[in-house]
N, C-alpha and C positions, 0 to 999 in steps of 0.2 A: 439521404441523410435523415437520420430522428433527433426530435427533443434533444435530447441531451445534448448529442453530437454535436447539434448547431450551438448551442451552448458553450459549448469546450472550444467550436474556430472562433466564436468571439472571442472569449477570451485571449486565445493563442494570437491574434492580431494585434490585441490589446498588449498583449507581453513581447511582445515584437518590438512594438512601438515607443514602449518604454523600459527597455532590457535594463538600462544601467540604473533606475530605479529599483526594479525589483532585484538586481546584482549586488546593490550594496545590503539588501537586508529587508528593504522597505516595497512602499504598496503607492500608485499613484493616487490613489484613491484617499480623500482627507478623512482621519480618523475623528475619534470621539476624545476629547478633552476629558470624560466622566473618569472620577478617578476611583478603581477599584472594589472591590468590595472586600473585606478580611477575607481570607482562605476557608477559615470554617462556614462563614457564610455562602459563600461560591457553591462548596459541598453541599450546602444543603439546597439550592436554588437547583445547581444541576440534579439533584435526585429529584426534585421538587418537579419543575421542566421534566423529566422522564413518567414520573408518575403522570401527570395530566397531560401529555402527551395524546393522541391517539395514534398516532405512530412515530418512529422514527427512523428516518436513513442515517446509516452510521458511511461516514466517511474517511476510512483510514490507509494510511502515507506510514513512510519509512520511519518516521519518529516515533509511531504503534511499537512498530516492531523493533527497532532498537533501546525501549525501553524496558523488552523483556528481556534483552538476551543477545539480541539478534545484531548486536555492535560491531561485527568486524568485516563491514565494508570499506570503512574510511579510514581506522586507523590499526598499527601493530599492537593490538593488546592481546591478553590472556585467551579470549576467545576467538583471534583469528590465530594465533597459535595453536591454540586446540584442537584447528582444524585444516590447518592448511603449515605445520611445521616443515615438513619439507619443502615446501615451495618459500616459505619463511626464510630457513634458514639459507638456502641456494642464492635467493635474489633479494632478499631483505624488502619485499615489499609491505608498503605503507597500508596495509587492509588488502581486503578483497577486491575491490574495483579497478585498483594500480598491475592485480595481477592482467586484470581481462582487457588491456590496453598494453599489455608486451608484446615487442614483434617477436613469438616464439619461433626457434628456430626449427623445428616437426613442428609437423600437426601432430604427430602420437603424443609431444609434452603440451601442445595447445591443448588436445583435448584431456589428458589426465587435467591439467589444472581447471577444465573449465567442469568435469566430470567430479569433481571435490566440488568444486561452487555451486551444482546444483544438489549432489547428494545433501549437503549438510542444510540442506532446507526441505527436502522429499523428506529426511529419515527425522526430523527437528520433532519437537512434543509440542503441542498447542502452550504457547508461553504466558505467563501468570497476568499479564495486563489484557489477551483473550479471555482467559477464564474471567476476569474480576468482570468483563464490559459485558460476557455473556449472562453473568449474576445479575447483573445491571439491568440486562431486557427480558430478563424472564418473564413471562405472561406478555408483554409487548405485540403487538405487530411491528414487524419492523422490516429494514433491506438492508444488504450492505454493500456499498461502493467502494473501492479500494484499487490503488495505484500497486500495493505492495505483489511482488509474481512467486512470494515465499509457502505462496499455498496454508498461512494457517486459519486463512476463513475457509476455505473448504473440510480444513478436516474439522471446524465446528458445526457448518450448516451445509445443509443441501444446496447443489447447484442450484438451483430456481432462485434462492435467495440471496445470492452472489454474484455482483460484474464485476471481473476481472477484467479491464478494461486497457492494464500494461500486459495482459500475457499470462504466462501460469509454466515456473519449474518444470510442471508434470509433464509436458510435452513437448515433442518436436515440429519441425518442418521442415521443406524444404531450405537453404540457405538461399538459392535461387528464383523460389518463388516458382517454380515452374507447373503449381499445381494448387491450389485451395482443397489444402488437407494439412492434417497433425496429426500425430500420432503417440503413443506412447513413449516416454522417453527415462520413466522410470527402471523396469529393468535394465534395458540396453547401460544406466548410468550406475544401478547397482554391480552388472557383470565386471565394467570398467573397473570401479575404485576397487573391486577383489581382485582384479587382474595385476593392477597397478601395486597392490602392498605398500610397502615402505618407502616407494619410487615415487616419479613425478611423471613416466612416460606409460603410456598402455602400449598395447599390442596393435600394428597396424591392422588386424583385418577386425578390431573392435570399433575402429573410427565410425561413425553413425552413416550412414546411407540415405539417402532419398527412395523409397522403393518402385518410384515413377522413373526418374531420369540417373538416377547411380550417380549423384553428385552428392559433395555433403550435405548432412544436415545442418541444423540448426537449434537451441531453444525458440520456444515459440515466445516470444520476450523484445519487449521493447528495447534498445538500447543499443547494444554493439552489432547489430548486422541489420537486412534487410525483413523486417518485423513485416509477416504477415497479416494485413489487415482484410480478410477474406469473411466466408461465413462466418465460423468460431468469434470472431472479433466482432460483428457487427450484431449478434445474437447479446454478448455483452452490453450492447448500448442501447439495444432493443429490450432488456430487461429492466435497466435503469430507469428508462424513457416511459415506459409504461407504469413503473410502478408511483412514478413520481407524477404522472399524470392523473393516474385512477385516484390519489390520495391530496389533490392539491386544494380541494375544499376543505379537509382535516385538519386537526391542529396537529399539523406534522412536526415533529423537531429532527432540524438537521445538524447532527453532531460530529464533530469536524475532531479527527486526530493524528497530531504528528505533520501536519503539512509543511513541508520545508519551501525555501524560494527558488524552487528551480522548476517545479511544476505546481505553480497555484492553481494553472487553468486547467483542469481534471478535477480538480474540488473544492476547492477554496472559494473563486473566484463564483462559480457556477452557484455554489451552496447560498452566498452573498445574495446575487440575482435573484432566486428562487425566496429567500427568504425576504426578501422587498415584494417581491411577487405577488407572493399568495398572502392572502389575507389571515389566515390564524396562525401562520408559520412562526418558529422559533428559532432561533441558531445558538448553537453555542462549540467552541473551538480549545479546546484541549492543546498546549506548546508550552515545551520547556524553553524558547528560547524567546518566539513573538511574538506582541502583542499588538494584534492586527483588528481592529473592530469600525466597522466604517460610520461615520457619524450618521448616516443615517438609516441603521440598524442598532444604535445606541439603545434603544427603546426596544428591540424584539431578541436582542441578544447579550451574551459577554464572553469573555475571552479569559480563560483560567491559565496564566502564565506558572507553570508548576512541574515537575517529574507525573510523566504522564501514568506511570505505574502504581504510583505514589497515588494520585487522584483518583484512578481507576478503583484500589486500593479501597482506600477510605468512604468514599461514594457507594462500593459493596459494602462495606458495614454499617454505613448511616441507614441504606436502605434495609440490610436484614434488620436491625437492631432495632428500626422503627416497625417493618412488620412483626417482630415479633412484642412489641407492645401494646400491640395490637389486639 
């Protein structure tokens, strides 16, 4: 086990122990009484904090990526329509999540529906609250840590500077686990959704393979099956762990977005730790919905309760708008 790692089973003990705390909404951890600061001040603190920075790890959760675009896990709107209307219209499911919890009755329609759920994140364009955070760390050193397996820190930065830490779209495994390997799961997921057209079922000999034991595969993804946690995965935390090491005498800022309460202990939790830690560290946590700041990080951090895109947003123009007064 590395840094990080041991990191994250504290936490995970820690959320165990007080599940129906963090169930309703909340943190057991006693917060900061401090009350606010105006919005436009925040904005300018947080570009402020990125500027004098000497690095930052960014850490981003599903609330990143549902600010750009990426909404139709949880509920029936426009954009899980857009991309899953036959399975919509068939079973009326509640988003995308409600589908990958049906007992389908093939695997040819389990896999057509799970073969749309990951296309529409393979083929997806780096969404607008990417683009504003990457404006954001320009010239920066920085890392980035991330729960989300939607792939669009990869298609910004190089591998070396991304732990995918839940898994990654892109690929497969074994379901079985019968081997420490992945492998490519993008074409195999492209052939499918052209096979499938306007339907909801594929073609039986498109079902994915294991090429060790002939059993099925899997995404390599945390969540509905038996997630690999082999090399691939432990390389993930080996990046984290290091980099957050090499830079813990810096004035690192850790910047936290989108973290929802169902997994604080992957970055939330750890970021808190770390920024009591090190001694020049800063935090600060980007959420439209909580305002989580522990009183005794009141003084190294804040917590911007806002539309995360919206922030991202404005933060890019405070910052160009100031270099260019420059």
């Amino acid at each position: 086990m590395n840094f990080y790692d041991d990191l994250v089973m504290q936490t995970q003990m820690n959320y165990s122990k007080y599940h129906p705390i963090y169930a309703s909404g909340s943190t057991p951890y006693q917060l900061t009484d401090k009350k606010p600061l105006p919005y436009s001040e925040q904005i300018n603190r947080l570009v402020q904090e990125v500027k004098e920075a000497d690095c930052v790890v960014v850490g981003g959760a599903s609330g990143l990526s549902a600010a750009g675009g990426g909404d139709f896990y949880y509920e029936d709107n426009d954009s899980y329509r857009k991309y899953f209307r036959p399975f919509a219209e068939k079973y009326h499911f509640k988003g995308a999540f409600a589908g990958m919890m049906h007992p389908w009755e093939t695997r040819e329609e389990y896999w057509g529906y799970l073969a749309t759920f990951l296309h529409t994140t393979q083929i997806a364009p780096v969404r607008h609250p990417y683009l504003d955070l990457d404006a954001l760390l320009k010239g920066k050193d920085f890392f980035i840590l991330t729960t989300n397996q939607d792939t669009q820190f990869v298609k910004l930065y190089p591998e070396e500077k991304v732990a995918e830490i839940q898994g990654d779209h892109r690929f497969f495994q074994c379901a079985a686990c019968c081997t420490d390997d992945t492998w490519d799961a993008v074409k195999p997921v492209t052939d499918m959704v052209a096979a499938m057209g306007d339907g909801t079922k594929i073609p039986t000999d498109l079902i994915p393979r294991c090429p060790h034991c002939g059993g099925e595969a899997f995404p390599w993804v945390r969540g509905y099956g038996n997630f690999l946690q082999g090399k691939k995965y432990e390389e993930q935390y080996e990046k984290i762990s290091r980099y957050v090491l090499e830079h813990k005498d810096s004035k690192i800022l850790f910047l936290e977005l989108g973290v929802g309460r169902m997994t604080p202990m992957f970055i939330q939790e750890p970021f808190w730790n770390l920024t009591l830690s090190f001694p020049h560290a800063r935090y600060i946590a980007i959420n439209d919905k909580y305002d989580l700041l522990p009183k005794q990080l009141e003084d190294k951090g804040m917590t911007i309760v806002a539309d995360i895109a919206q922030v991202l947003r404005d933060a890019r123009n405070t910052m160009e708008s100031g270099d260019n007064d420059q």
